[in-house]
N, CA, C and O of each residue as an XYZ file, in Angstrom:
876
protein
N       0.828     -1.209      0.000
C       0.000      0.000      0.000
C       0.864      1.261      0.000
O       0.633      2.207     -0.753
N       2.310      1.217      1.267
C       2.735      2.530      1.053
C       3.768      2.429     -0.349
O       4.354      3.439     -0.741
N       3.885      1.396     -0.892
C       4.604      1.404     -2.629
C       3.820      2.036     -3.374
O       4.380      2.716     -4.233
N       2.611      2.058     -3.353
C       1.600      2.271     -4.143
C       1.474      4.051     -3.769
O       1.650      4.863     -4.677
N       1.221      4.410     -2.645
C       0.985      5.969     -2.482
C       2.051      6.855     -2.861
O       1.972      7.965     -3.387
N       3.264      6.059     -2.443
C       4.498      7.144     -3.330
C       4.747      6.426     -4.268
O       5.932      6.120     -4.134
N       4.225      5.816     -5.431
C       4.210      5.548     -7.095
C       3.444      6.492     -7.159
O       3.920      7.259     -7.995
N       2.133      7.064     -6.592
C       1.075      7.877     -6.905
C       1.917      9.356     -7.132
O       2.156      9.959     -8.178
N       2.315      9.731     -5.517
C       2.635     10.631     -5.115
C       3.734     11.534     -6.151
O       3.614     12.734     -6.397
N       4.704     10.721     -6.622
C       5.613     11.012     -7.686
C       5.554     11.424     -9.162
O       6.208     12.278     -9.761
N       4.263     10.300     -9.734
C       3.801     10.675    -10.766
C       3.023     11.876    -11.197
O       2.997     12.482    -12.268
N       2.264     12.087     -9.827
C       1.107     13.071     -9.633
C       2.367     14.724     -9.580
O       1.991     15.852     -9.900
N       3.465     14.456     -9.214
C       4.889     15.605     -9.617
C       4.804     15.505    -10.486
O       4.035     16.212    -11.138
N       5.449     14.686    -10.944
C       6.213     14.459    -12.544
C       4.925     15.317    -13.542
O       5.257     16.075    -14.453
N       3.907     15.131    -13.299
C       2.987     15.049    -14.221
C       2.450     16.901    -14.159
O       2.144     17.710    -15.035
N       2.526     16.950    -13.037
C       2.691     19.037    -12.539
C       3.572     19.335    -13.162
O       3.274     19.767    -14.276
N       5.433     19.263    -12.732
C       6.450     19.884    -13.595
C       6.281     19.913    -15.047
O       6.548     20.893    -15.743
N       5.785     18.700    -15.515
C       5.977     18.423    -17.115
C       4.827     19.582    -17.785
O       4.952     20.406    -18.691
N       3.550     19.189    -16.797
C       2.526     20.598    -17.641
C       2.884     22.108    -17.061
O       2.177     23.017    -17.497
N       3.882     22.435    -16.154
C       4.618     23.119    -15.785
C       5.350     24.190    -16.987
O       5.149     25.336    -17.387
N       6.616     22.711    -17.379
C       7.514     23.382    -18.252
C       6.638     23.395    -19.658
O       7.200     24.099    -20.497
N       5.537     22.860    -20.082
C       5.085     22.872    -21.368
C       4.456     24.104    -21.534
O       4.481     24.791    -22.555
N       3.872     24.360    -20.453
C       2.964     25.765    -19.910
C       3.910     26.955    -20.397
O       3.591     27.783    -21.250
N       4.916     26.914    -19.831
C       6.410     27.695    -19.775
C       7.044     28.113    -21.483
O       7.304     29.092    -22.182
N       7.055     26.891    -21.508
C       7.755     26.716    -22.940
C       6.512     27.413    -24.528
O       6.934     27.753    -25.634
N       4.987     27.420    -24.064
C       4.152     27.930    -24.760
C       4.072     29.546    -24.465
O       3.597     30.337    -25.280
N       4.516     29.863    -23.395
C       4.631     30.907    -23.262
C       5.214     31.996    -23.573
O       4.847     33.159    -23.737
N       6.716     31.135    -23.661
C       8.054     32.179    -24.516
C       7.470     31.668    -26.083
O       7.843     32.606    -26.788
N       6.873     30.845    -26.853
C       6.633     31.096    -27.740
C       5.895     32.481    -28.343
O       6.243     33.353    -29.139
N       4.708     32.223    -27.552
C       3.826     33.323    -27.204
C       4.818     34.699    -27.671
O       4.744     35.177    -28.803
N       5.618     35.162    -26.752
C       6.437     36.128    -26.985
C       7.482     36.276    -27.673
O       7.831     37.355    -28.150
N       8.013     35.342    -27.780
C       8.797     35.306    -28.765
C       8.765     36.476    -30.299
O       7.909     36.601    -31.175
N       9.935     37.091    -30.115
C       9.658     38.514    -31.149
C      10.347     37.912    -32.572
O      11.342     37.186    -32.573
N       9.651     38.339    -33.738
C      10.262     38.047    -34.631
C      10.586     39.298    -35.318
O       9.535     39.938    -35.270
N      11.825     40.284    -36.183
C      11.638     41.338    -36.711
C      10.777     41.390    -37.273
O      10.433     40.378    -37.884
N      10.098     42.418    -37.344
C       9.233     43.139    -38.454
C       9.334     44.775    -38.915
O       9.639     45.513    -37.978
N       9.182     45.256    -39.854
C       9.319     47.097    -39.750
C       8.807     47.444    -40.698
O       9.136     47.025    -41.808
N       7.601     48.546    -40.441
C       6.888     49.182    -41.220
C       7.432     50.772    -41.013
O       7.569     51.325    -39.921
N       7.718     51.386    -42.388
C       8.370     52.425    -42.097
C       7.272     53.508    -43.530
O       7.154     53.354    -44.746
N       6.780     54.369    -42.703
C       6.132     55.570    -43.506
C       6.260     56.941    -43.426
O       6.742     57.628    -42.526
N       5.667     57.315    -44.697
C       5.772     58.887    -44.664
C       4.619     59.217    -45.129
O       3.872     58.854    -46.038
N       4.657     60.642    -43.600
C       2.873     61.438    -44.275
C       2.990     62.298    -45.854
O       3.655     63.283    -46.176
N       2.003     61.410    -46.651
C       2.254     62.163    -48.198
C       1.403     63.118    -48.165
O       1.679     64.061    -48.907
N       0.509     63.198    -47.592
C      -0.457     64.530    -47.245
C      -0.446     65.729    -46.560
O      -1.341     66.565    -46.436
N       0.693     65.706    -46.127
C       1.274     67.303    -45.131
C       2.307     67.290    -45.995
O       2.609     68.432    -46.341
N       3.010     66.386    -46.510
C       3.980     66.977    -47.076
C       3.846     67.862    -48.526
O       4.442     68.884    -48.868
N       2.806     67.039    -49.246
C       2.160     67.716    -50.662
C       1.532     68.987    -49.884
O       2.039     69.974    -50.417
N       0.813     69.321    -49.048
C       0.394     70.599    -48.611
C       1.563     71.454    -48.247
O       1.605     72.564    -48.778
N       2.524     71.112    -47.420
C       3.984     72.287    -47.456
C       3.978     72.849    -48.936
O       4.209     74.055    -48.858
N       3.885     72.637    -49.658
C       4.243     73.172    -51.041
C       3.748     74.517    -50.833
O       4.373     75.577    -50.888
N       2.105     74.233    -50.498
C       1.140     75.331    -51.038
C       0.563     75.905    -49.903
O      -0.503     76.506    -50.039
N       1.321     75.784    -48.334
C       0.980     76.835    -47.315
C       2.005     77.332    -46.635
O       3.199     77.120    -46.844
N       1.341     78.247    -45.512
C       2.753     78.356    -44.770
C       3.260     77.554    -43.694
O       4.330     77.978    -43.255
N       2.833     76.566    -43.161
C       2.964     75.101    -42.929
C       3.938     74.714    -43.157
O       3.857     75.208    -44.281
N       5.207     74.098    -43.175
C       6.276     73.288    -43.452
C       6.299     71.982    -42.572
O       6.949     71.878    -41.532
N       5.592     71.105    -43.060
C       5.478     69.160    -42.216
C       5.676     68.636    -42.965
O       5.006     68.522    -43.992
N       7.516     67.717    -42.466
C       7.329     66.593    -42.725
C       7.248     65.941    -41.921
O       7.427     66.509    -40.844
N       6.947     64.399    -41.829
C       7.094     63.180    -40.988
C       6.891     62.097    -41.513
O       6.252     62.027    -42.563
N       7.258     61.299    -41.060
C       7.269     59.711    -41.361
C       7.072     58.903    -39.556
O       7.035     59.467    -38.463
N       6.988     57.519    -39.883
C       7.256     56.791    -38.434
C       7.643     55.061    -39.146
O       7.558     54.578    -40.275
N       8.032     54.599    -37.956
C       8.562     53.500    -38.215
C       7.963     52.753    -36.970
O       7.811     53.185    -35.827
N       7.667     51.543    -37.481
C       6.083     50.627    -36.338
C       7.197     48.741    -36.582
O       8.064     48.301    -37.338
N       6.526     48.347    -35.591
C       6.824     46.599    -35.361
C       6.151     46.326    -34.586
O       6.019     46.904    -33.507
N       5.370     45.036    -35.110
C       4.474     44.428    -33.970
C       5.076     43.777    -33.336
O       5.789     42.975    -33.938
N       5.118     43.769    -31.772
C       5.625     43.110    -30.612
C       5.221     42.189    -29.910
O       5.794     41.566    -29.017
N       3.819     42.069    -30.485
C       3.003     40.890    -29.746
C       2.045     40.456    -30.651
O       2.348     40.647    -31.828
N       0.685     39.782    -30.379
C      -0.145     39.155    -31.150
C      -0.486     40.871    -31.859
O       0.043     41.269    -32.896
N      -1.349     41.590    -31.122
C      -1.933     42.604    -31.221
C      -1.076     44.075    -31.104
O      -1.352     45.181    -31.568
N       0.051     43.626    -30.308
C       0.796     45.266    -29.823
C       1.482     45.464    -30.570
O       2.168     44.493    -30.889
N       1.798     47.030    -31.457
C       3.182     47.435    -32.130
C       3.246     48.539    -31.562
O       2.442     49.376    -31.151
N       4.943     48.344    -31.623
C       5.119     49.874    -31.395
C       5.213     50.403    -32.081
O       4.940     49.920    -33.179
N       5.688     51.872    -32.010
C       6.254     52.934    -33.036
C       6.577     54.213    -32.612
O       6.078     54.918    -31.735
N       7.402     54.377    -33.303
C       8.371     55.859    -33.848
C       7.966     56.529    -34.765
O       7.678     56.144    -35.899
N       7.895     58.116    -34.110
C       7.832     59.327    -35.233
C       8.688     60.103    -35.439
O       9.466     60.117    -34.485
N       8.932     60.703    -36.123
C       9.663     62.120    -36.531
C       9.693     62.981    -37.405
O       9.498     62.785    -38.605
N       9.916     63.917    -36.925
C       9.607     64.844    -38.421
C      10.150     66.287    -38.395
O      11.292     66.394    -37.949
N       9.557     67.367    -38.779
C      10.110     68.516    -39.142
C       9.152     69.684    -38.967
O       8.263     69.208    -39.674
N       8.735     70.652    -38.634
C       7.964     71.639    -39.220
C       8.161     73.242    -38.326
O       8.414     73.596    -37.175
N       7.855     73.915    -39.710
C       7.959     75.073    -39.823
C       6.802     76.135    -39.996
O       6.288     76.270    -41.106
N       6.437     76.796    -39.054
C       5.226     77.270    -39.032
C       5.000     79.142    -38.729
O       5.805     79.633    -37.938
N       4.168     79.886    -39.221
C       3.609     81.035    -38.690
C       2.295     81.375    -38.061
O       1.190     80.966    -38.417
N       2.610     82.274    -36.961
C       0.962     82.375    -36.758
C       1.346     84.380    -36.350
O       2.224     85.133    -35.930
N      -0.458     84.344    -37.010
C      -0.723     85.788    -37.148
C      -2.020     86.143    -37.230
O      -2.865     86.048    -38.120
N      -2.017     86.670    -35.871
C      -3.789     86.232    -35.601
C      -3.993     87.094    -34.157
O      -3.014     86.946    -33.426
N      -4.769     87.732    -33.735
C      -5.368     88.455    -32.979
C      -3.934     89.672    -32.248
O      -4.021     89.975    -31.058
N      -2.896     90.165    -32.992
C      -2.066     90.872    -33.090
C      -0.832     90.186    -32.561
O      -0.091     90.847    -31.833
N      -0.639     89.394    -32.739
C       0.102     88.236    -32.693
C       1.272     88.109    -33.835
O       0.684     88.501    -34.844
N       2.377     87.832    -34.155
C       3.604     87.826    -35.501
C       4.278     86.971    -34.832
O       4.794     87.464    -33.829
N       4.460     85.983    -34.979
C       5.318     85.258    -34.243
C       6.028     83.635    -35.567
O       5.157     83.256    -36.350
N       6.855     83.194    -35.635
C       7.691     82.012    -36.384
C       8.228     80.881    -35.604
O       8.790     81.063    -34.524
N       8.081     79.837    -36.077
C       8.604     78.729    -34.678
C       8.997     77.418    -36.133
O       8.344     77.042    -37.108
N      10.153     77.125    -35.677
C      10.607     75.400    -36.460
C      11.723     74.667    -35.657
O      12.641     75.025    -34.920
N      11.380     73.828    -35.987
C      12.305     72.772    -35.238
C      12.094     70.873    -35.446
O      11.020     70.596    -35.983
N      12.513     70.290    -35.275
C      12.705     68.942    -35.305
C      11.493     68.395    -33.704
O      11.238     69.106    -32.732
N      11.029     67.070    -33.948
C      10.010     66.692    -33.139
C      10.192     65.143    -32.927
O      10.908     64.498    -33.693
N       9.630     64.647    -32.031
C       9.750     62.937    -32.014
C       8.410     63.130    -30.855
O       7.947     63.902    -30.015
N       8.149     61.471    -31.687
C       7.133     60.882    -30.481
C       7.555     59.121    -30.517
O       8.107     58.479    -31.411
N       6.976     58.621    -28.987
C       7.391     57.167    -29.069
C       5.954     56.562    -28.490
O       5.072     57.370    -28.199
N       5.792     55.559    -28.373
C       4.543     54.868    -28.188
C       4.317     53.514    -28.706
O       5.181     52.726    -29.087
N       2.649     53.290    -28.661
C       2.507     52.105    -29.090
C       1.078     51.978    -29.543
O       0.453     52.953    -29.126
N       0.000     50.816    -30.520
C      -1.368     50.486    -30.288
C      -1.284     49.510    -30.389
O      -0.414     48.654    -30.546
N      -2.456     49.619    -30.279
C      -3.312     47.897    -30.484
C      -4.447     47.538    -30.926
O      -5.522     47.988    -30.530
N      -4.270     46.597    -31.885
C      -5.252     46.216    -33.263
C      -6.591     46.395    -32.765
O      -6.684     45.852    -31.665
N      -7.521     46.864    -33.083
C      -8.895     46.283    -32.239
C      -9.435     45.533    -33.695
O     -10.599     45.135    -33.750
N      -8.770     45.417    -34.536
C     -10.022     44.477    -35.464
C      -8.901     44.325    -36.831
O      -8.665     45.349    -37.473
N      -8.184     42.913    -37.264
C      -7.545     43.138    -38.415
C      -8.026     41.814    -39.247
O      -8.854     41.012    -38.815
N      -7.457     41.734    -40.344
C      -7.916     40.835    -41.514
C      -7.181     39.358    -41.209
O      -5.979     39.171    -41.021
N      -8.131     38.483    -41.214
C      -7.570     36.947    -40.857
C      -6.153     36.690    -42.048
O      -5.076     36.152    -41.790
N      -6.581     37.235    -43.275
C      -5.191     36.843    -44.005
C      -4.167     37.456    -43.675
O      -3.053     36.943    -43.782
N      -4.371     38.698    -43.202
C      -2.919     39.631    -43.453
C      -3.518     40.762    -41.601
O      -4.331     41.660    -41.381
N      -2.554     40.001    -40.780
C      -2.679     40.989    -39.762
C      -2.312     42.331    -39.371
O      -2.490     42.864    -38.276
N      -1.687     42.884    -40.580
C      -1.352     44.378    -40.907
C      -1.909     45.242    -41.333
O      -1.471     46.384    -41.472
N      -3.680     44.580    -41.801
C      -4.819     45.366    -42.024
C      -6.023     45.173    -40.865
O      -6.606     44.216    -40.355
N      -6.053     46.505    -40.758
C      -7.220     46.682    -39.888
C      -7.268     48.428    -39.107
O      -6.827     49.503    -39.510
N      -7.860     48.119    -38.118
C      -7.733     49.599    -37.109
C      -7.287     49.014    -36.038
O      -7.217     47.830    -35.710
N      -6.932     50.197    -35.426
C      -6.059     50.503    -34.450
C      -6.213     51.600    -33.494
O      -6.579     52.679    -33.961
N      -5.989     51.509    -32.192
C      -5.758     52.536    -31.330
C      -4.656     52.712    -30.197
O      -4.375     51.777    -29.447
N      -4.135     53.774    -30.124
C      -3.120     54.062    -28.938
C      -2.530     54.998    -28.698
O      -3.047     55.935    -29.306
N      -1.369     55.433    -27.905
C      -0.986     56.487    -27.474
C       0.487     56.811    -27.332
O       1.226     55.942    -26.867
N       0.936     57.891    -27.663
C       2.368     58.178    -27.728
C       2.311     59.226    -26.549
O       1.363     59.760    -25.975
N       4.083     59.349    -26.361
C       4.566     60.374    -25.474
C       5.373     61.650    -26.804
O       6.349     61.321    -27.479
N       4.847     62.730    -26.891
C       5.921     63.552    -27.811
C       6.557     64.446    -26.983
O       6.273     64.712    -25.816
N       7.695     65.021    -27.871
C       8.265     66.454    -27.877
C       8.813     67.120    -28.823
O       8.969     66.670    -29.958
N       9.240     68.534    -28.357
C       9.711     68.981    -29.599
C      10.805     70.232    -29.130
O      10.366     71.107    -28.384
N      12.292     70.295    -29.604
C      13.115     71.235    -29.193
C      12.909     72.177    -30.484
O      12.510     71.756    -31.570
N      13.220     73.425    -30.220
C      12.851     74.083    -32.071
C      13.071     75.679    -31.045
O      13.211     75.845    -29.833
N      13.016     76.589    -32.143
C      13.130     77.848    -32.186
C      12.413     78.835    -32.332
O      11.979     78.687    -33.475
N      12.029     79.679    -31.963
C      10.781     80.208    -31.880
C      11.232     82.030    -31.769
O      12.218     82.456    -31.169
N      10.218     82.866    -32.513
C      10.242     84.436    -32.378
C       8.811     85.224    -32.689
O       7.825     85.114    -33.418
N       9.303     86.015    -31.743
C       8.074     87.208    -31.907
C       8.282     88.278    -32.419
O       8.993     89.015    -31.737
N       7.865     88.766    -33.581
C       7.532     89.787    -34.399
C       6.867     91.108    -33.758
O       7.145     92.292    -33.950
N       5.844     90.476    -32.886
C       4.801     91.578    -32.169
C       4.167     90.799    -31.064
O       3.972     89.592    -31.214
N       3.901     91.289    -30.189
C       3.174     90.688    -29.170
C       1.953     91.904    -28.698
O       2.297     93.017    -28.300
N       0.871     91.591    -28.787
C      -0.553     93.111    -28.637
C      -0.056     93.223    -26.705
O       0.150     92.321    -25.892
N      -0.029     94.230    -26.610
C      -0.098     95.186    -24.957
C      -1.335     96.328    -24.959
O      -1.536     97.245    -25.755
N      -1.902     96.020    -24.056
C      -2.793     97.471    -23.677
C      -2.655     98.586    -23.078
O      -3.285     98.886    -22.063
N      -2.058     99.104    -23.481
C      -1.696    100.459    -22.367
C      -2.982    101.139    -21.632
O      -4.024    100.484    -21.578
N      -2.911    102.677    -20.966
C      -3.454    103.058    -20.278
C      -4.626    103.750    -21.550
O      -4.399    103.847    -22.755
N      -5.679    104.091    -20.932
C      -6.754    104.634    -21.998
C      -7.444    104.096    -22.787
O      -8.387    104.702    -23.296
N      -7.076    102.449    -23.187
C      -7.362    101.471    -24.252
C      -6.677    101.263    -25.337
O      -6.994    100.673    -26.370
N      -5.173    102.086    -24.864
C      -4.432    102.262    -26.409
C      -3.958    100.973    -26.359
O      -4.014    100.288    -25.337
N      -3.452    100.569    -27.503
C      -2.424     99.445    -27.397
C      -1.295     99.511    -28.561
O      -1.260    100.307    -29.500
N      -0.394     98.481    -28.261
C       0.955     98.761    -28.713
C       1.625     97.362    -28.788
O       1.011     96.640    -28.003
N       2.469     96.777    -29.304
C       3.099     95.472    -29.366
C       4.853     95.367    -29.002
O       5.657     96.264    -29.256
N       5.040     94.625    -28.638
C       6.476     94.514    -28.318
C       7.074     93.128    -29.086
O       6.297     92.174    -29.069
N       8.629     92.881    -29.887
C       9.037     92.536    -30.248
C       9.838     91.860    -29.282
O      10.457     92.473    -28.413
N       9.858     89.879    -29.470
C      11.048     88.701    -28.681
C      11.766     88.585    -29.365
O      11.436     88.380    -30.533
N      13.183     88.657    -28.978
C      14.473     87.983    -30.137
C      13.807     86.315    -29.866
O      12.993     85.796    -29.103
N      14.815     85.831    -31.131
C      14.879     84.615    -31.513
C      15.343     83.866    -30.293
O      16.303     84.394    -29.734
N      14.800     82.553    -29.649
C      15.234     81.394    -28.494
C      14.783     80.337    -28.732
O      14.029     80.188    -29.694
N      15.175     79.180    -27.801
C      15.141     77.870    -28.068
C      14.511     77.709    -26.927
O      14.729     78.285    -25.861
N      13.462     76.645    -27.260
C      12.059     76.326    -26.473
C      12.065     74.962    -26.703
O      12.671     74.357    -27.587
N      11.102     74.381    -25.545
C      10.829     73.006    -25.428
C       9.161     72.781    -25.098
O       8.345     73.631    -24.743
N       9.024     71.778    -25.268
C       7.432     71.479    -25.168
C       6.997     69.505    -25.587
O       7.288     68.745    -26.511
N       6.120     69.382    -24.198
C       6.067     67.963    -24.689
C       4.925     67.943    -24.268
O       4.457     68.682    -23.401
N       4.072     66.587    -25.199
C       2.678     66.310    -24.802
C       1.999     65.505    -25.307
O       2.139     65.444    -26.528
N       1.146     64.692    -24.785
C       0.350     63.045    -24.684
C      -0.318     63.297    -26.102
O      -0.715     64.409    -26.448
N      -0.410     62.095    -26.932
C      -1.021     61.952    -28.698
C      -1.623     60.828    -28.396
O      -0.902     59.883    -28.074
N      -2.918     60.666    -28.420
C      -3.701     59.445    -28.751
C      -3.761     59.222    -30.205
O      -3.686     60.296    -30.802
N      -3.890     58.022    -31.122
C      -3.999     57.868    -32.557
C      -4.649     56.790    -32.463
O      -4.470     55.801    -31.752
N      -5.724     57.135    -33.528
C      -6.847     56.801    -33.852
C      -6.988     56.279    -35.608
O      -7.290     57.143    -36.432
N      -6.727     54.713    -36.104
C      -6.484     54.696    -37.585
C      -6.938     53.318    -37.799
O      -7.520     52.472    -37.120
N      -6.340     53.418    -39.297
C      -6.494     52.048    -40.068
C      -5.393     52.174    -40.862
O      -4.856     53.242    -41.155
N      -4.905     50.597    -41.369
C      -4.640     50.562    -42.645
C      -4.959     50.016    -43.196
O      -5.941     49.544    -42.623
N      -4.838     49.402    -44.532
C      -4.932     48.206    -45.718
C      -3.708     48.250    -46.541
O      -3.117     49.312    -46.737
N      -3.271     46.997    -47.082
C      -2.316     46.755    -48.067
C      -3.123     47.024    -49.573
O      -4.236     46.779    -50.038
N      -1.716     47.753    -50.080
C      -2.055     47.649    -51.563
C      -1.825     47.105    -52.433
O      -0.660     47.065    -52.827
N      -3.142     46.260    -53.304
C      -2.949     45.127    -54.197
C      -2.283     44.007    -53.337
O      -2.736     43.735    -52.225
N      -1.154     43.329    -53.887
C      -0.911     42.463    -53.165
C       1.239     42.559    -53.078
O       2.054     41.637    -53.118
N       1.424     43.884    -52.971
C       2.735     44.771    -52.737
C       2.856     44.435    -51.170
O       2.196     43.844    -50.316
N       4.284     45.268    -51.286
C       4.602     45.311    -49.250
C       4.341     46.411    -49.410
O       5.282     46.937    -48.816
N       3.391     47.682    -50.000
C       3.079     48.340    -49.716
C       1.474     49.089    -49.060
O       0.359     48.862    -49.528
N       1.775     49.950    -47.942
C       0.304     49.847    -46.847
C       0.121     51.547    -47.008
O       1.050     52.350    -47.096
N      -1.727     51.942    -47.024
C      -2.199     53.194    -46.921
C      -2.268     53.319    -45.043
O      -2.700     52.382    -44.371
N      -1.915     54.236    -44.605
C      -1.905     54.173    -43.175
C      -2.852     55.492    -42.765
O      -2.256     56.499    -42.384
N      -3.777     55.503    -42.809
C      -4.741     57.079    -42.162
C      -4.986     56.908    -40.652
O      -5.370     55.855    -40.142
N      -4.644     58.413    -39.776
C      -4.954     58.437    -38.516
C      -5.037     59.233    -38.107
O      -4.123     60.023    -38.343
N      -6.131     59.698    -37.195
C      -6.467     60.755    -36.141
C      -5.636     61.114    -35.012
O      -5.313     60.110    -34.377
N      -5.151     62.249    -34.514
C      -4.099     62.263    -33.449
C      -4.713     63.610    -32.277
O      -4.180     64.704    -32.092
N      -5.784     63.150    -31.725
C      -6.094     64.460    -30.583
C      -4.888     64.332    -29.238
O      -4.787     63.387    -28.455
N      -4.205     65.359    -29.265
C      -3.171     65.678    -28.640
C      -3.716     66.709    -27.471
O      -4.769     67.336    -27.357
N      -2.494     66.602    -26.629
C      -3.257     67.429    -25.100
C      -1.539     68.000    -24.752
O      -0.549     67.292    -24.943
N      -1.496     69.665    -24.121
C      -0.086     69.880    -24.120
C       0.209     69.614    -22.909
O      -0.682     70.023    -22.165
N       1.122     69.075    -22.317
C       0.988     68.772    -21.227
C       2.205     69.806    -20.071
O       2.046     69.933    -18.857
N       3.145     70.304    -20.743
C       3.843     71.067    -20.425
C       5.013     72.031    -21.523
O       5.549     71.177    -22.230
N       5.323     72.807    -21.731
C       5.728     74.334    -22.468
C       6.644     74.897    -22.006
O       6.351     75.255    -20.865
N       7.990     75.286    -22.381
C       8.877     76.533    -21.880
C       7.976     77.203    -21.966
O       6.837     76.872    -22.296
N       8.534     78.683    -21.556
C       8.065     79.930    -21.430
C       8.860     80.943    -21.771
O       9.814     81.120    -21.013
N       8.712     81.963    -23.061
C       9.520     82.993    -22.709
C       9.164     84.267    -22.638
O       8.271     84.766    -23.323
N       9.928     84.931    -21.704
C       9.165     86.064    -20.572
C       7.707     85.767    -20.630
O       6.790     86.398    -21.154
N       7.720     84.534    -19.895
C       6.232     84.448    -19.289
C       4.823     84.236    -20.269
O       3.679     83.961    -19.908
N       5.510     84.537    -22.009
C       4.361     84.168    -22.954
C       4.388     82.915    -23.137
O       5.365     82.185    -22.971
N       2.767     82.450    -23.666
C       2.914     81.357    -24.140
C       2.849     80.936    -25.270
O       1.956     81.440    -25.950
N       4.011     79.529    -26.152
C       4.186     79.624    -27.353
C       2.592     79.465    -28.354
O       1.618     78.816    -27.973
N       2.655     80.011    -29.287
C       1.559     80.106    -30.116
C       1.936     78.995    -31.310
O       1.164     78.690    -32.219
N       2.861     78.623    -31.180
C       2.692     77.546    -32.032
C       4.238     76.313    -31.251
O       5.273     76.722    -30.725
N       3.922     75.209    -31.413
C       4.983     74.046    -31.323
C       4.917     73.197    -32.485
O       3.874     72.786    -32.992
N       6.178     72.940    -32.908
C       6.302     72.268    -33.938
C       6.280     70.690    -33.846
O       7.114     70.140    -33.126
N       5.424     70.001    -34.498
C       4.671     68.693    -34.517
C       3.405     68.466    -33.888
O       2.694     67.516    -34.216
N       2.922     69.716    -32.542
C       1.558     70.202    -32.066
C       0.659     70.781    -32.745
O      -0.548     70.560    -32.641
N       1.431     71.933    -33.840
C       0.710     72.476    -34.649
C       0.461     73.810    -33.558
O       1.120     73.906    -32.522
N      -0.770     74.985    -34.027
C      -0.743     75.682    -33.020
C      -1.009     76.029    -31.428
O      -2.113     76.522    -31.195
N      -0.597     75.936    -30.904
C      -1.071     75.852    -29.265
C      -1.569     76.898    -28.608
O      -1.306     76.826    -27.408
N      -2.459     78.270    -29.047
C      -3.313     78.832    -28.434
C      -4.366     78.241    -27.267
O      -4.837     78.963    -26.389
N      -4.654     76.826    -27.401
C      -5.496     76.147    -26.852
C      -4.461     75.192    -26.333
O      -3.415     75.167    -26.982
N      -4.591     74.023    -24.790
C      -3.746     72.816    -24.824
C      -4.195     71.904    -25.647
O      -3.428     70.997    -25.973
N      -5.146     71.933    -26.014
C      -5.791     70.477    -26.946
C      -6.044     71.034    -28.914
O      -6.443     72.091    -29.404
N      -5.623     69.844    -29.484
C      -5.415     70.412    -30.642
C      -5.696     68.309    -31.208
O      -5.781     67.272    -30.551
N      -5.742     68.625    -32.664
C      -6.575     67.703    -33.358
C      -5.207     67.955    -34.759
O      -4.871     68.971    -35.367
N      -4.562     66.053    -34.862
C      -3.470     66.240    -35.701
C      -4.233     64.909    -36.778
O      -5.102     64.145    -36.358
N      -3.759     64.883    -37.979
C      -4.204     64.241    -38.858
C      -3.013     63.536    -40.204
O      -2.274     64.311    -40.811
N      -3.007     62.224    -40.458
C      -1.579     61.884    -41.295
C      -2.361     60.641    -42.034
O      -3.066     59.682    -41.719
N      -1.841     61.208    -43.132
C      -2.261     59.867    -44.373
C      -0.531     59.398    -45.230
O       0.342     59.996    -45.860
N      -0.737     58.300    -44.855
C       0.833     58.101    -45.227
C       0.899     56.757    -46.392
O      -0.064     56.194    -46.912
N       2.039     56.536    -46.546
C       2.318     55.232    -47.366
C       3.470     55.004    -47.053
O       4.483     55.703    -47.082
N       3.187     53.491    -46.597
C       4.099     52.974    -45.802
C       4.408     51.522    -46.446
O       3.588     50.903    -47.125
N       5.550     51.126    -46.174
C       6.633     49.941    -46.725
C       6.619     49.043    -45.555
O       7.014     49.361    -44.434
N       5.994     47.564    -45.995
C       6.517     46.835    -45.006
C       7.275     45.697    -45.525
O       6.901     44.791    -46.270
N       9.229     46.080    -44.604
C       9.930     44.934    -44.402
C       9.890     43.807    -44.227
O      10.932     43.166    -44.093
């Protein structure tokens, strides 16, 4: 009888560790990363630089990391004016954002089509000047004052909101997406605040609404 309870007792191990390590071993499959890289550029801000005073470029570069998760990288460029309620002011500079989404719905053949949602961290170092700034003096008069040229910083949370599809049957993908952005913090100089950040677009308001139609290459 006690041969019999530890034959039990042992097997009834053996038989835990083994669905143990199989458990284990399905798991790093699970994760297991394989390269992938989708690398694009917005063709729709950039064909508009031509014909405003706007200067955007950008592109990003994405890899899925899991069943559903990719990340991705942005960067880009832009050059902007604003002139608007006595306001003259110029701002450009270089920008990045990092982040990630996740599929909510893609195509059983090809898991690189579908939509998507998620959220990046940005910033942007760049240069910035004031032309005029409106002051009210005494009586109701008013008058403007001129900022030399400085270097400013500014960073802030991007939700993106998209889809893509492949075209024909190429490694090439249409990528469209919504980007409502929130500023989350701004240099300051003498105490104004910037009227425009470059990759925010203008920042009179903290919340602002960004938009990118791209074509993108996948490795």
């Amino acid at each position: 009888m006690k041969t019999r309870r530890i034959y039990t007792f042992f097997f009834s191990l053996f038989s835990l560790l083994s669905f143990a390590q199989q458990n284990k071993e399905v798991q790093k499959e699970k994760w297991k990363y394989e390269p992938n890289f989708m690398v694009g550029l917005d063709v729709l801000n950039t064909g508009v630089s031509f014909f405003s005073d706007r200067q955007l470029f950008q592109g990003f570069v994405s890899s899925k990391i899991s069943n559903n998760i990719h990340a991705v990288i942005e960067a880009g460029f832009e050059s902007n004016i604003y002139q608007k309620n006595g306001y003259d002011a110029k701002a450009n500079g270089p920008f990045a954002k990092i982040g990630a989404f996740y599929m909510l719905a893609k195509d059983r053949e090809n898991e690189f089509n579908g939509f998507y949602a998620g959220g990046k961290l940005a910033g942007s170092f760049y240069t910035q000047e004031y032309f005029a700034i409106p002051i009210r003096g005494f009586g109701g008069s008013s008058s403007s004052v001129a900022l030399p040229s400085s270097s400013q910083s500014s960073f802030w949370l991007e939700g993106t909101i998209g889809g893509r599809v492949q075209l024909f049957e190429s490694n090439f993908y249409i990528d469209v997406n919504m980007q409502p952005r929130y500023l989350m913090v701004t240099s300051k100089q003498d105490e104004v605040v910037p009227m425009i950040v470059p990759g925010f677009g203008r920042s009179s308001s903290k919340f602002n609404m960004g938009f990118a139609w791209n074509i993108a290459y996948k490795f």
